[in-house]
ZALONU-755727 format. One record per residue (C-alpha): x, y, z; residue in three letters; residue number from 1. Coordinates in Angstrom, 3 decimals, always signed. Layout:
- X	Y	Z	aa	i
- X	Y	Z	ALA	NUM
...
END
This chain:
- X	Y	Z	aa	i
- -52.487	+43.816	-138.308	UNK	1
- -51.224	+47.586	-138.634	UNK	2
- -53.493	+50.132	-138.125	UNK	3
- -53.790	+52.605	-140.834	UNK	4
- -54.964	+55.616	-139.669	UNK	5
- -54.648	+57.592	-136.695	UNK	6
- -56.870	+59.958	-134.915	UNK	7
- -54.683	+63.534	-134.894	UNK	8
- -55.373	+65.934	-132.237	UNK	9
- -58.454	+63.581	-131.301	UNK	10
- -60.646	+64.880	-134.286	UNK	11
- -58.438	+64.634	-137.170	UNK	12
- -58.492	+60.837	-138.711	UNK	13
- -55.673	+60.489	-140.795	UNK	14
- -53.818	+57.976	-143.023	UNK	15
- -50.481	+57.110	-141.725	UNK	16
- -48.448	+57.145	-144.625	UNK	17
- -48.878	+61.013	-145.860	UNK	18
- -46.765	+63.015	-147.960	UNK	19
- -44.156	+65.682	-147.324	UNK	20
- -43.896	+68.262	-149.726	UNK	21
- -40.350	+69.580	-149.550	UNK	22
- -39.034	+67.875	-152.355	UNK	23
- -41.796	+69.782	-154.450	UNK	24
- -40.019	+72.633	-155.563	UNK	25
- -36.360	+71.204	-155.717	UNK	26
- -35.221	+67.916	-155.537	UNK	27
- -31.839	+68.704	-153.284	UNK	28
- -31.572	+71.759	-150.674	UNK	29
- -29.359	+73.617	-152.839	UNK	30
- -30.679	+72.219	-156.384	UNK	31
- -32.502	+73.993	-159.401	UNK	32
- -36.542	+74.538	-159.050	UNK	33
- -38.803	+71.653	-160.662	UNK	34
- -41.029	+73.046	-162.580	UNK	35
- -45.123	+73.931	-161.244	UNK	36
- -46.279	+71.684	-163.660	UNK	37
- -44.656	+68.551	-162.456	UNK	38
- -45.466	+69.513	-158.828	UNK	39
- -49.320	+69.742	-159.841	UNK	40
- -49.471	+66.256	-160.789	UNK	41
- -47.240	+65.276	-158.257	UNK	42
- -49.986	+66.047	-155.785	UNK	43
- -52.951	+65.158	-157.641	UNK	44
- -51.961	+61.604	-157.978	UNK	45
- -50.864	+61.893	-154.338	UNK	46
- -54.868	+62.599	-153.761	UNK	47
- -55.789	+59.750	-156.098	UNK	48
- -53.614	+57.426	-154.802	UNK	49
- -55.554	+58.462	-151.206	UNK	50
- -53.329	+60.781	-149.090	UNK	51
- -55.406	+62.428	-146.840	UNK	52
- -52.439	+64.641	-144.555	UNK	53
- -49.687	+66.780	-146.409	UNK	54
- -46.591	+68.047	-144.461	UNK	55
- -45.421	+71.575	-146.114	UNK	56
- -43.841	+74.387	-144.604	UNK	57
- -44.139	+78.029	-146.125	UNK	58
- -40.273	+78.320	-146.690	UNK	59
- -40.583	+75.125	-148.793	UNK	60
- -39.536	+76.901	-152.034	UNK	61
- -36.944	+77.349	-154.728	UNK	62
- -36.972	+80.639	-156.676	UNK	63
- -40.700	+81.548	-157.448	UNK	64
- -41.609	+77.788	-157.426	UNK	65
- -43.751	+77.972	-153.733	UNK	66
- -44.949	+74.758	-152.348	UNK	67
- -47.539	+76.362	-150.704	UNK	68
- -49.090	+77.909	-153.685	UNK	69
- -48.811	+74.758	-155.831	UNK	70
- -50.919	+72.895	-152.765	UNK	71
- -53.463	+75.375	-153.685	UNK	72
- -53.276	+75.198	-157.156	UNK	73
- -53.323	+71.155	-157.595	UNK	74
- -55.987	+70.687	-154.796	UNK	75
- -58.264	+73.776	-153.938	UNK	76
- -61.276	+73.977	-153.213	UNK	77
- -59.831	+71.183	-150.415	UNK	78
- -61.503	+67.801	-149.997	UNK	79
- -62.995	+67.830	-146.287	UNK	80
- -61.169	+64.755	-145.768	UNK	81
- -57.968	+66.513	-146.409	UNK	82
- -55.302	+67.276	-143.086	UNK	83
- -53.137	+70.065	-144.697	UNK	84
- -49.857	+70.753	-141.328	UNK	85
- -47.410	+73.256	-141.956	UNK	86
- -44.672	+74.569	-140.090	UNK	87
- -43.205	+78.312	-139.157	UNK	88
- -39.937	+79.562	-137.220	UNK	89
- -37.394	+79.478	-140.046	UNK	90
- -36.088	+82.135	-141.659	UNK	91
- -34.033	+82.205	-145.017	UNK	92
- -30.650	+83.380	-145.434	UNK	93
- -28.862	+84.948	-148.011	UNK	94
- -29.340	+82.183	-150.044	UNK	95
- -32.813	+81.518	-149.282	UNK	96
- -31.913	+78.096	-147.248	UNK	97
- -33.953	+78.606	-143.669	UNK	98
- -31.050	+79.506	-141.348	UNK	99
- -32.827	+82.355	-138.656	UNK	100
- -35.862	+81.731	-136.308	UNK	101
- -38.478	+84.418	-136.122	UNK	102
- -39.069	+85.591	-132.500	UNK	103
- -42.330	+85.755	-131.250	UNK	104
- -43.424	+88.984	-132.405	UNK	105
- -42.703	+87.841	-136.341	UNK	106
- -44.832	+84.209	-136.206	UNK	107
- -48.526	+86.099	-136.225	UNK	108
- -47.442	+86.855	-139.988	UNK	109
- -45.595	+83.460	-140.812	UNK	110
- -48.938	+82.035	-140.150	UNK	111
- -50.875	+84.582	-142.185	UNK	112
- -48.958	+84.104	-144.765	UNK	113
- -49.148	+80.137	-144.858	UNK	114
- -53.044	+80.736	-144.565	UNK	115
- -53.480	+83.488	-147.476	UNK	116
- -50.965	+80.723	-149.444	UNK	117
- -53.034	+77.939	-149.286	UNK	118
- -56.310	+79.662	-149.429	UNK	119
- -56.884	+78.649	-145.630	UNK	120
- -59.414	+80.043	-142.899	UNK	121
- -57.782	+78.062	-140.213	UNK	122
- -54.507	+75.589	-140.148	UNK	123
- -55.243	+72.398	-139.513	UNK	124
- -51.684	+71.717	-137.392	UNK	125
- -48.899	+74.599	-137.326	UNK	126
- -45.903	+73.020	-135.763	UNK	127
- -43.278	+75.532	-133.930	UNK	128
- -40.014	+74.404	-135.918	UNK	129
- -37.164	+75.241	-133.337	UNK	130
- -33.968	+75.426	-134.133	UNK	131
- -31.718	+75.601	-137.017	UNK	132
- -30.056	+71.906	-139.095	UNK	133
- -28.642	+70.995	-135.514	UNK	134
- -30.475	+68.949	-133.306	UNK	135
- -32.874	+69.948	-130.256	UNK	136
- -32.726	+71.483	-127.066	UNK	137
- -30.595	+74.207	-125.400	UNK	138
- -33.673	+76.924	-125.753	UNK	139
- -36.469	+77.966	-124.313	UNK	140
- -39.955	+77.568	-126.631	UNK	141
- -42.446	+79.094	-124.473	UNK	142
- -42.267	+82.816	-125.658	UNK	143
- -43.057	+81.258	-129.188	UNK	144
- -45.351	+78.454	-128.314	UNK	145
- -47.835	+80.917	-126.594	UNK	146
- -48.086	+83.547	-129.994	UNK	147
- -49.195	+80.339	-131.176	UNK	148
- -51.391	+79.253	-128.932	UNK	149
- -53.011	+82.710	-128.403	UNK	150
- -53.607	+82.275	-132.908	UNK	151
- -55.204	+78.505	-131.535	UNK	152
- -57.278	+80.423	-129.634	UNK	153
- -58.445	+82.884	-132.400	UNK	154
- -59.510	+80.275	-134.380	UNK	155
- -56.687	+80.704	-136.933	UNK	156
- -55.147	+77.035	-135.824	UNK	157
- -57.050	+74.058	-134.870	UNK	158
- -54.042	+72.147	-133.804	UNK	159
- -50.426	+72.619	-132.491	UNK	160
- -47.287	+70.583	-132.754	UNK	161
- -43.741	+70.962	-132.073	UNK	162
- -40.804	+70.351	-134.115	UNK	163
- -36.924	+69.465	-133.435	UNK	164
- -37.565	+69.459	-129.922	UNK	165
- -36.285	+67.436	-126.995	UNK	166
- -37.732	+66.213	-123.461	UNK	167
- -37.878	+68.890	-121.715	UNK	168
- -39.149	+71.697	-125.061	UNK	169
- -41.571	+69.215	-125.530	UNK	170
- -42.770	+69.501	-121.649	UNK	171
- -42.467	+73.024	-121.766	UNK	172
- -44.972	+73.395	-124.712	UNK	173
- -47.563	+70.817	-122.944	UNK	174
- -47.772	+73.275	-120.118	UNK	175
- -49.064	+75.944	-122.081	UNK	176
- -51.371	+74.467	-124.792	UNK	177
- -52.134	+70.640	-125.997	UNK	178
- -49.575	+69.392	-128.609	UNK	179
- -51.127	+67.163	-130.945	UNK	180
- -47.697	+66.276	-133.333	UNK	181
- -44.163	+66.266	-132.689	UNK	182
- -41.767	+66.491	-136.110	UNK	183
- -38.555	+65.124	-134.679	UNK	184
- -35.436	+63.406	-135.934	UNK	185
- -36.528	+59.060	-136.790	UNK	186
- -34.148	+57.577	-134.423	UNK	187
- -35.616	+59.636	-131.244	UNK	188
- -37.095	+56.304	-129.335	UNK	189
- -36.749	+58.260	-125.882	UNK	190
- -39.470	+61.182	-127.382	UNK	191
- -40.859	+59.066	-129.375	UNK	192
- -42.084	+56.760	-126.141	UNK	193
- -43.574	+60.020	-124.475	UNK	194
- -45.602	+60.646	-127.589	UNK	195
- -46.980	+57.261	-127.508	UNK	196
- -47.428	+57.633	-123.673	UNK	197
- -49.986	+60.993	-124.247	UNK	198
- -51.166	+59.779	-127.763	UNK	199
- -49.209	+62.684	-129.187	UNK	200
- -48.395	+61.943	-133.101	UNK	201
- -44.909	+61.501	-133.691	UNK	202
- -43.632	+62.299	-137.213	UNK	203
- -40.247	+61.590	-138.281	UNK	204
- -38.925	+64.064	-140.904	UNK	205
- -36.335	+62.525	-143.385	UNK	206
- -38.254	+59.400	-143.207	UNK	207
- -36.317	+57.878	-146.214	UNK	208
- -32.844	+59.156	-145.041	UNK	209
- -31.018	+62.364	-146.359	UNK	210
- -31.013	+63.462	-142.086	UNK	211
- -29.031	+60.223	-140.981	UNK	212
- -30.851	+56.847	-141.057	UNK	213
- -29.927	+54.101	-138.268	UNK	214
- -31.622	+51.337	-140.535	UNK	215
- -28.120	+48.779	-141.918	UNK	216
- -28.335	+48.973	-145.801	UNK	217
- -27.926	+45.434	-146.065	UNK	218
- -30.249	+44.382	-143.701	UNK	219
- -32.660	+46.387	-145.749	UNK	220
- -32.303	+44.900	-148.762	UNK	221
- -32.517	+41.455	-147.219	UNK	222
- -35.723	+42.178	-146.281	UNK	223
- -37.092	+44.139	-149.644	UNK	224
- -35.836	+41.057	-151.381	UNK	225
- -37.843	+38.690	-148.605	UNK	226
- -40.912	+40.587	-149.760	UNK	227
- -40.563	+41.660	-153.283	UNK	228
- -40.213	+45.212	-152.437	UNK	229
- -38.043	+47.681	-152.728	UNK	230
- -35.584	+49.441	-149.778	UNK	231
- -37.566	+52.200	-149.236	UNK	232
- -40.514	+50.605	-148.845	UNK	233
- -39.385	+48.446	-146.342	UNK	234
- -37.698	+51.694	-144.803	UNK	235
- -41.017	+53.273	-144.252	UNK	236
- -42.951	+50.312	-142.883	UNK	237
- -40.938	+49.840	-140.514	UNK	238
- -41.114	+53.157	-139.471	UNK	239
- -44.876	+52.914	-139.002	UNK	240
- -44.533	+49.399	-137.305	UNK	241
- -42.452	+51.320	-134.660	UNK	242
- -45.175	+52.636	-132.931	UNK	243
- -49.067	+53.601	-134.041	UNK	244
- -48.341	+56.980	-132.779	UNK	245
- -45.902	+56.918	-135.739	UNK	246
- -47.042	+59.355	-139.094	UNK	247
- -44.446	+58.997	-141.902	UNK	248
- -44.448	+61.856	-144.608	UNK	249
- -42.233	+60.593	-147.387	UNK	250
- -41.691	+63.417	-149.994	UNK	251
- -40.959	+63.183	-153.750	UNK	252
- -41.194	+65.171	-157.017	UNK	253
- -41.691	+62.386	-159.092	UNK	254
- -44.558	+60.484	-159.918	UNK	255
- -42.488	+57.005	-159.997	UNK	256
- -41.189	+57.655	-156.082	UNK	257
- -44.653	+58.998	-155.011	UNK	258
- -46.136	+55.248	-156.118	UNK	259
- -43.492	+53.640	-154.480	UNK	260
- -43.325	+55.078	-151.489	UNK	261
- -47.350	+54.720	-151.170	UNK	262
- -47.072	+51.243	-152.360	UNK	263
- -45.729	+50.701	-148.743	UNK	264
- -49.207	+51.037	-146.972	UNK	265
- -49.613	+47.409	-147.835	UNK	266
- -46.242	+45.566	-147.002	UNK	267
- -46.813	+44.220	-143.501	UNK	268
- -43.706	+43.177	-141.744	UNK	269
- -43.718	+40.073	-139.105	UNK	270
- -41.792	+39.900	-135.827	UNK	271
- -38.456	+37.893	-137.665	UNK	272
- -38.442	+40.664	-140.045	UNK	273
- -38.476	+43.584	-137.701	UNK	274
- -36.010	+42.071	-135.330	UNK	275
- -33.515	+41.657	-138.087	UNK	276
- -34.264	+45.299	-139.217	UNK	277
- -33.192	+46.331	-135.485	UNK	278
- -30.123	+43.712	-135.355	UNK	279
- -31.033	+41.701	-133.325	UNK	280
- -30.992	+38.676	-135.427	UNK	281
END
């Protein structure tokens, strides 16, 4: 049987299948902004429907549509149940797509910001997002991952994670404060073993494609039809049958896709099933 929840950072128990909230104010990186309304309900069925952890970033916007700010609106004052991670580094561009990282000195007020935004005391995980739409490695993350740490220490984070990092960033962050979540690419087995090795969360962003998915198409829909489900719900349980260490965060603005993908907490795939999912059958 799959387990269902997951203990993050040690103190945090959390549902595995969460929700990510970039899609909330646009539905495409460089599409129009979805309107507040639609985002509110988004997340209040979300709650109803029982997610208990929501992935959102404070450059998660389009326009004055913040998805920060409709977190707060839909769902403040906070359930205690609820596990609200966000993530800082990124800076927009010209066009407001993230495309700078802040150095060290800048990330005391990323984090101040995502705290006055959602009407927070303390984070509950701030990942260090490194890096730009490339993948990992090639930089150094200590200078960054100790401003954070030092804010751990003030009290202003309760937990730390890493995101778009490889091996050795993630190593390098370890020695200077305990990482309780890395955000990585789906098909990173090699990081995703050391995760599962020190109990570290491992949360693939892009869990439903849109950042390159290994999964065959056909296969997929093999299987769906095997179980009466749909593709993407067989593309996120087999995501969490990868590894318990494994926290998906499918995002959506639409009530219809937020049911869906939820749905997927209860389709339980068998050995043959995720075999054939891997090719091996």
């Amino acid at each position: 049987m799959t387990i269902k929840t997951f203990p993050l950072g040690g103190d945090l128990t959390v549902r595995r299948l969460g929700f990510g909230a970039m899609r909330l104010a646009t539905g495409t990186l460089h599409g129009p902004a979805r309107s507040p309304e639609n985002a509110v309900a988004v997340l209040r069925r979300a709650r109803e429907l029982g997610v208990d952890h929501i992935d959102t970033a404070g450059f998660y916007d389009r326009g004055t549509v913040r998805a920060n700010e409709m977190i707060r609106t839909a769902l403040f004052p906070y359930p205690d149940d609820l596990v609200i991670a966000t993530k800082v580094g990124p800076l927009p561009g010209p066009g407001g797509v993230p495309s700078g990282q802040a150095t060290p000195d800048r990330l005391r007020a990323l984090v101040e910001r995502d705290l006055r935004d959602l009407g927070l005391d303390r984070l509950d995980l701030a990942y260090l997002r490194v890096g730009g739409t490339t993948g990992p490695g090639g930089e150094s993350v200590a200078a960054r991952f100790e401003v954070l740490a030092g804010l751990r220490e003030e009290g202003l984070i309760r937990h730390l994670g890493v995101s778009n990092v490889d091996a050795a960033q993630f190593a390098e962050a370890r020695a200077i404060a305990p990482v309780a979540a890395v955000q990585n690419h789906q098909d990173d087995d090699g990081l995703l073993a050391r995760c599962e090795a020190e109990g570290t969360a491992y949360v693939p962003f892009f869990p439903l494609g849109g950042g390159g998915n290994p999964l065959d198409e056909a296969r997929l829909g093999k299987i769906a039809a095997r179980h009466g489900a749909t593709v993407p719900q067989v593309q996120l349980a087999f995501s969490l049958a990868r590894s318990p260490v494994v926290l998906s965060i499918p995002g959506t603005g639409t009530l219809r896709h937020l049911e869906e993908n939820l749905a997927a907490d209860s389709l339980v795939l068998d050995a043959e099933d995720l075999a054939y999912l891997r090719g091996e059958g």
